[in-house]
N, C-alpha and C positions, 0 to 999 in steps of 0.2 A: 826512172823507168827500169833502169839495169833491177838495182834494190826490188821492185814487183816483179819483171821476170823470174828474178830468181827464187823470190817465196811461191810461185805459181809452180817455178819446174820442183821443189821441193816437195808442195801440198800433191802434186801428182804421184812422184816415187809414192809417199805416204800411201796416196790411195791404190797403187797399181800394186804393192807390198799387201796391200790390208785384204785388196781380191784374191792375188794368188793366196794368203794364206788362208780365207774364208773356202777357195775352193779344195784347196791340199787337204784340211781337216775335213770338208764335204765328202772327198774322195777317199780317205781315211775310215769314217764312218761305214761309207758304202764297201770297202775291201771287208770292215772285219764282218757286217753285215749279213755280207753275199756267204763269206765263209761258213760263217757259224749259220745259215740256215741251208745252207748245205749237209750240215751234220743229222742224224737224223737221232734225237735223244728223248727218253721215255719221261722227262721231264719240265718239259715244255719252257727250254730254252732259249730264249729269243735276243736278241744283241740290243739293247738300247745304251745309250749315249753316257748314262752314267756307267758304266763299266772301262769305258775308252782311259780314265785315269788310273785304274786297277791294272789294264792292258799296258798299255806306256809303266807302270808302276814295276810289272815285271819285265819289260824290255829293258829296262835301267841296268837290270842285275841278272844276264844272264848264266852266273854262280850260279842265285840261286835256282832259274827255271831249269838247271841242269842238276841240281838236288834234288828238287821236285820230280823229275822223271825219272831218277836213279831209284828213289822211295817209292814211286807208286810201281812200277815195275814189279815190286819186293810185297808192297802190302793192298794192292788192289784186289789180287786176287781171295785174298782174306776177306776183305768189305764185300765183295760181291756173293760170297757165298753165304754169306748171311744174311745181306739184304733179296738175293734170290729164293731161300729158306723159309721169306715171308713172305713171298710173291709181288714183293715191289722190283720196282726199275732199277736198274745195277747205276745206271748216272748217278744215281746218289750219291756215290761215291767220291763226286765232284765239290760235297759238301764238307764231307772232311781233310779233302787236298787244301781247297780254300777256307777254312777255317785255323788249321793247325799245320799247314805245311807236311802234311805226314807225319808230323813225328811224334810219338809215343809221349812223349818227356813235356810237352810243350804245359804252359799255364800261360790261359790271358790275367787281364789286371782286374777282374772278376773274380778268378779265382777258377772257375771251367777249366778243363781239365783233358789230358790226353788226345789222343788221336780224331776222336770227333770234338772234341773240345765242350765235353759233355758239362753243365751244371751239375752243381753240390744237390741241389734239389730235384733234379733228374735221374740222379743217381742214388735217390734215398726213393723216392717214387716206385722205380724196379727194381729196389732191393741190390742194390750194386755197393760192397762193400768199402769204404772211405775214414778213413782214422788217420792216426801218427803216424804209422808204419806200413800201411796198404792202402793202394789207391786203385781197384780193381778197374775204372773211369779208364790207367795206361796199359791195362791187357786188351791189344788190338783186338782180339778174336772175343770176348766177353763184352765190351765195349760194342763192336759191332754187333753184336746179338741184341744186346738193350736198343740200339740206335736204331737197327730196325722195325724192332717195335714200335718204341713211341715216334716213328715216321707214320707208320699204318696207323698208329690213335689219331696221330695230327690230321693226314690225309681222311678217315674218317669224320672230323667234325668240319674241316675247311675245302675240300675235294678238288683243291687246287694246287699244286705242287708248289708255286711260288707263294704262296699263303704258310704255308707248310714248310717252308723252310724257311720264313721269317719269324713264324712262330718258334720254332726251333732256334735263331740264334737270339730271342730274346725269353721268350714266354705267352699261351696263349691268351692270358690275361694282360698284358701288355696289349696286344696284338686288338686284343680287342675291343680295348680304349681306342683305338687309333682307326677300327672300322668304325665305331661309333663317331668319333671325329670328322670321321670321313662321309657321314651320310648314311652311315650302314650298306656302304657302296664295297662289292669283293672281288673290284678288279683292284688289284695290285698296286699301279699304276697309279690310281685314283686315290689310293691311301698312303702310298711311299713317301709324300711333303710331309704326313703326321705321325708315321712310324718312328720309335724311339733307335736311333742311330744303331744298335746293334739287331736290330729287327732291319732296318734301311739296306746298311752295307751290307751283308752278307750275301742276299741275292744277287746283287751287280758284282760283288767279288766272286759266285760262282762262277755267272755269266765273262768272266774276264777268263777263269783258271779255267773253264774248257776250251775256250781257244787257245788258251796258249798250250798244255797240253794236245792238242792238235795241230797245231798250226806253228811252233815251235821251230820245226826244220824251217819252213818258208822263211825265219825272220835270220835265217845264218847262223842260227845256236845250234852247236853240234851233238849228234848223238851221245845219250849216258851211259853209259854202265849200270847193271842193276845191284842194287843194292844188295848184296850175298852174305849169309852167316852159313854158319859149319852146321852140319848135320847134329841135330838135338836129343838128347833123350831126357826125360823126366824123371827128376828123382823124387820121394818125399820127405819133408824137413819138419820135424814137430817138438824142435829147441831151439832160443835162439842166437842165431851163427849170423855171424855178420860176412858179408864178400869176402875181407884181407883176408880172414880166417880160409875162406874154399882157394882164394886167390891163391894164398902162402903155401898150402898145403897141397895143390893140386895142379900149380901151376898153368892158372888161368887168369888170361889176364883178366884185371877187375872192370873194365871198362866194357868187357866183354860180355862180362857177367851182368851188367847194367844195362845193356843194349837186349841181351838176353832174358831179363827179366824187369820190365819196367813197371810190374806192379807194388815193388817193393820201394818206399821214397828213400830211407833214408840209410840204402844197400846195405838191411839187414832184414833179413826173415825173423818172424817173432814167433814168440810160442802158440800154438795151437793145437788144443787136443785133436784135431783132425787132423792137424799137419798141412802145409801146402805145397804145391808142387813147384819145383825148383828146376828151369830149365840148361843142361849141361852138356857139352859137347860130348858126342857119343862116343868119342873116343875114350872121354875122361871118364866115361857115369861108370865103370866096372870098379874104377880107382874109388870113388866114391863110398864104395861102400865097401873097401878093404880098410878104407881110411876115416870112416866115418866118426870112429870113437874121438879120433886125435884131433878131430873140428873141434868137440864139446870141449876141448882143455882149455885153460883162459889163456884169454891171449893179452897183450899190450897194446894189440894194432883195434880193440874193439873198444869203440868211444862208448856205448848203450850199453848195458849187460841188464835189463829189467830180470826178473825172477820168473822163472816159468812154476804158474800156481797151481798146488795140487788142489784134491777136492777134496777142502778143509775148510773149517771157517777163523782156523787162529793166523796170524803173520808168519809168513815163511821166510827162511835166508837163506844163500847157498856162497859158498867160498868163491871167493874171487882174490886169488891168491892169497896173501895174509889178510887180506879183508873179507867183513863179512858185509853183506849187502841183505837189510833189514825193509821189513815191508810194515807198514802201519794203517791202522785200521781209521777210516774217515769216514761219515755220515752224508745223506743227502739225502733233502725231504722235496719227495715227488711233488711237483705242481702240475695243476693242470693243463692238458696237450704234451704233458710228455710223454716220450716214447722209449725203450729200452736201448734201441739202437742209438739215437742222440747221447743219452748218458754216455752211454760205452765209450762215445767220442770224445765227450767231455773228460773224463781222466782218464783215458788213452786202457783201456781194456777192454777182454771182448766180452761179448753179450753173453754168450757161456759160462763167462764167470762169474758176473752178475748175477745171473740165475742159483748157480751154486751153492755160492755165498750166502744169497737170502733166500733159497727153497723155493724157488718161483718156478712153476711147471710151463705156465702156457708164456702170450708173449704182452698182458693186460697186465698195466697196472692203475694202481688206484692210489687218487693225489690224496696227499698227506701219509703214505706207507713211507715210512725212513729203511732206506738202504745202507747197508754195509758196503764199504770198497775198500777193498785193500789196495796202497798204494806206494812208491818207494817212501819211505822215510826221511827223507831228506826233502824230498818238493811235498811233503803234507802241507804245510802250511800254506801252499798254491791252490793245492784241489780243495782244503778245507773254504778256501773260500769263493769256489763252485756255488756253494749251499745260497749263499747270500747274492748272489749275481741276477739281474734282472733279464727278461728274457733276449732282449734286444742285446744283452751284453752275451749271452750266452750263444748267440749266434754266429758274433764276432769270433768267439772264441773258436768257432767252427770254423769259419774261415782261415783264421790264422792256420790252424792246423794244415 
């Protein structure tokens, strides 16, 4: 009798432990509930249950929700003027806190890219420039301008903002396998069991990052700091100069320089007959350009030295100390669905040069026309075998990049 009394008083704890915890999560739900529909957001943000693990997910690390607050402080106002520019809801902005954390620099394991954590094919779409050495995807302010946009196309075909920014973190063809799945049904809700996981999560991760964003003090995570950089000026750079080089010579740090320019990956500016602009604390931009020449000298500290190419069509060199750095001429034969921008990314040059090289006025080509590329000399026999690559392999290749 003792032995059943006491698996009786044990089966009871069990269940009087299993109520309160059924009610505590009950009452949990209802807390962040009531919160977040207190908010009053132009994108019809509503609290449901899967977000509670994304919510818990950042209570865990309140580092990082105090990162988070320190960066949007610094780069909201950025996103909102551009999403206001197109006459969308500035919440949006919610999409790229919880996507990339804010940060500039961020890549998922996709390969998506920067601050909104924009697609390789989203960014070929609007014309957004993407190669070895620029990723215009991590210029907040250009980045936000595309993201804009194609929110107003999304929001244009799906008129739902939670449709719309699941299209967004997968694609609308994705998205639309899964209403199709779904009965051709456009409540959200109805479709989120068949939404491919980066369609799924994204919305329930926004719905977690406005709360905590909001409601951050309430949980004892203390006030941030805003993220601060020094007063900027722009300079133009149309040779290329890598960081050490501006670092060494101008006495800025290089980290700086990286934080200050994240559309550059692999913290060096390339050549471009246009030149690009290069962001420099304003104290330093006068120094800049009394010191400009002594950048162009070779340095030790510069891993990349590519050739910046005149407008010629023979191989060019240029001294690199007692070295000379030799350019060779390489073939590719246009197939069909190509585009001039893809090339370009394919052996790391720009579309300008392309043009040059083979007389090409407009931006139309025509498969089977063989291109000239001039390329370093030393990796030919890499691009040479570009030509032969199938197109599935050629896309890899895009990625890797």
């Amino acid at each position: 009798m003792r032995k059943l009394g006491f698996i009786v008083a044990v089966l009871q704890l069990l269940i009087n432990f299993t109520i309160g915890f059924s009610a505590s999560q009950k009452g949990q739900d209802e807390l962040f509930q009531g919160r977040i529909s207190a908010l009053k957001t132009g994108i019809d943000i509503n609290y449901h249950p899967t977000a509670k693990v994304y919510i818990e997910e950042y209570l865990a690390n309140p580092d990082q929700i105090r990162t988070l607050v320190s960066r949007s402080k610094y780069y909201f106002p950025i996103l909102e003027k551009s999403l206001k520019q197109k006459g969308l809801p500035v919440d949006l902005k919610y999409v790229a806190a919880a996507s990339s954390m804010l940060d500039p620099l961020f890549v998922n394991p996709s390969g998506a890219s920067g601050i909104w954590t924009m697609s390789y094919q989203v960014s070929k779409m609007y014309k957004l420039k993407v190669n070895t050495f620029v990723d215009e995807r991590r210029d907040p302010i250009r980045s936000s301008q595309i993201a804009a946009q194609h929110f107003k196309d999304l929001f244009s075909i799906y008129k739902s903002w939670s449709l719309a920014i699941a299209a967004y973190g997968c694609s609308p063809v994705q998205l639309n396998k899964a209403i199709h799945a779904a009965g051709n049904s456009l409540y959200y809700w109805d479709i989120y069991k068949v939404m491919p996981s980066n369609c799924r999560d994204l919305y329930s991760r926004v719905i977690a990052t406005v709360y905590i964003l909001n409601y951050y003090k309430e949980h004892g995570i203390k006030q941030a700091d805003p993220l601060v950089f020094p007063v900027c000026d722009t300079v133009r750079v149309n040779k290329w100069l890598s960081f050490s080089q501006i670092a060494g010579t101008m006495d800025i740090d290089t980290v700086l320089l990286r934080n200050l320019n994240p559309v550059f990956r692999k913290d060096i500016v390339p050549f471009s007959a246009q030149g690009y602009a290069l962001r420099v604390p304003a104290e330093k931009s006068g120094r800049f350009a009394m010191l400009k020449d002594s950048f162009y000298r070779p340095s030790a500290n510069l891993d990349i030295q590519p050739v910046a190419i005149e407008q010629s069509s023979e191989p060019v060199t240029q001294n690199k100390g007692e070295q000379r750095v030799r350019k060779k001429r390489v073939f590719y034969t246009v197939k069909r669905g190509d585009n001039l921008g893809d090339i370009a990314d394919w052996f790391d040059v720009d579309v300008s040069e392309l043009k040059s090289w083979n007389k090409i006025r407009g931006n139309k080509l025509t498969a089977g026309k063989r291109l000239s590329v001039f390329v370093p000399a030393t990796k030919s026999g890499y691009y040479n075998r570009i030509n032969r690559m199938s197109s599935s392999q050629k896309k890899n290749l895009k990625r890797k990049d």
